[in-house]
C-alpha positions in Angstrom: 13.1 -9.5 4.9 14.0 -6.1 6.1 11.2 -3.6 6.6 13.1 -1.2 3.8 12.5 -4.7 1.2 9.0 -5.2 2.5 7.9 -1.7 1.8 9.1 -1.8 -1.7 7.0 -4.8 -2.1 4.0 -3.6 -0.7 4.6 0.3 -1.8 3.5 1.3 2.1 6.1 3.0 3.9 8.4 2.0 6.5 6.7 4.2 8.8 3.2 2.7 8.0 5.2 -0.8 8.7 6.2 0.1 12.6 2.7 1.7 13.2 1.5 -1.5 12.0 3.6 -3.5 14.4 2.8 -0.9 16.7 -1.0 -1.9 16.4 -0.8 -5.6 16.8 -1.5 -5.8 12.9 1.6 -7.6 11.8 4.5 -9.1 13.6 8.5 -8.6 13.1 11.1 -10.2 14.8 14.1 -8.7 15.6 17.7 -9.7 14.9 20.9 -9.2 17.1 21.6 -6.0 15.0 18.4 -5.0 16.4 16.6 -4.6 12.7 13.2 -6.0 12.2 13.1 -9.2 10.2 9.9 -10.1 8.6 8.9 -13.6 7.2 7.3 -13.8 3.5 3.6 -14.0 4.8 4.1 -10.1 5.6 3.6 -9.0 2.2 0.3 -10.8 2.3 -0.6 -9.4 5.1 0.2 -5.6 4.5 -1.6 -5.9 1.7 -4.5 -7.6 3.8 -4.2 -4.2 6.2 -4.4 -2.1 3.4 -8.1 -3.4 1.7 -9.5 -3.5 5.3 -8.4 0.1 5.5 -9.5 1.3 2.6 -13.0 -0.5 4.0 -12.9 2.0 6.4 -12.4 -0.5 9.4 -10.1 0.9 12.8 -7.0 -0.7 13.5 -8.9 -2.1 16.5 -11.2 -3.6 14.6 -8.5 -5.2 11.8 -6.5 -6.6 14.4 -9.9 -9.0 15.0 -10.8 -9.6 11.6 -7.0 -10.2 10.1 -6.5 -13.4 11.7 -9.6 -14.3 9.6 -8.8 -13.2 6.5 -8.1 -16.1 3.9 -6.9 -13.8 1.0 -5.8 -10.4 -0.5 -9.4 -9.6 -1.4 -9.6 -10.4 1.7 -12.4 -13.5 1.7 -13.4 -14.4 5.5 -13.3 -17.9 7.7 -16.5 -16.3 9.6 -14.9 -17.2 12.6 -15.8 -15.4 16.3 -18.2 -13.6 15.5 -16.7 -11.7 12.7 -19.8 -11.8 11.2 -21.5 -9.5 13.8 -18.4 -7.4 14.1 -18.5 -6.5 10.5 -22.1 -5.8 10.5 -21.9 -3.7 13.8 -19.3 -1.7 11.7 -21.7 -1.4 8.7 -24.5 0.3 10.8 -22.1 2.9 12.5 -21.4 3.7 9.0 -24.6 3.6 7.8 -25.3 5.9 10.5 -22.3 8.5 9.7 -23.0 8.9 6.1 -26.7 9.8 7.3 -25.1 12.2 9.3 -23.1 13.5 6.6 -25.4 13.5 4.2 -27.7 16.3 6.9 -24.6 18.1 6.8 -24.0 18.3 2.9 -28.1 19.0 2.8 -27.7 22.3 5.4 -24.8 23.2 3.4 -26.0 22.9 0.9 -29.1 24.9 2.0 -26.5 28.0 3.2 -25.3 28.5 -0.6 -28.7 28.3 -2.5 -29.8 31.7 -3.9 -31.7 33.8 -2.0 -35.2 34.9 -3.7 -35.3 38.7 -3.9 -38.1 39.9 -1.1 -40.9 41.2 -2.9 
């Protein structure tokens, strides 16, 4: 399918689709017009990109967790240490929501009433 067809199916825009290909995250051939031609399994897979996205994970990391992926949701083959890599992602999150949640706290602090000096 052409990448106009296989952003209609996946509602992710043709734009999204090169920088995709751009990051190793899904693979296009091209034909001697020089359009890229994706096989079925891309829809799949886009939509594969997207739930690890929303997850928060790089591109970096996605490109060594898609291979995998079994399904949509997605559910994981643990292979090569996916395991680890997943839960080295969940502490550096861990530890930016701590951070974040410091910086909502001084904020937070900043806009509280002042008490009126006595």
């Amino acid at each position: 399918m052409l990448i106009g067809e296989l952003s209609r199916r996946t509602g992710v825009s043709p734009r999204l689709l090169r920088y995709y290909e751009e990051q190793g995250l899904l693979q296009a051939e091209r034909g001697s017009n020089g359009y890229r031609r994706y096989g079925q399994d891309a829809v799949l897979t886009v939509r594969k990109i997207r739930v690890l996205l929303d997850a928060g994970l790089s591109s970096e990391v996605i490109r060594q967790v898609l291979p995998c992926t079994l399904s949509e949701q997605p559910n994981f083959d643990w292979c090569a240490d996916i395991r680890d890599l997943l839960d080295r992602e969940l502490t550096a999150l861990s530890a930016r929501i701590e951070g974040l949640q410091r910086n909502h706290d001084a904020l937070t602090g900043f806009l509280a009433p002042a008490t009126p000096a006595e």
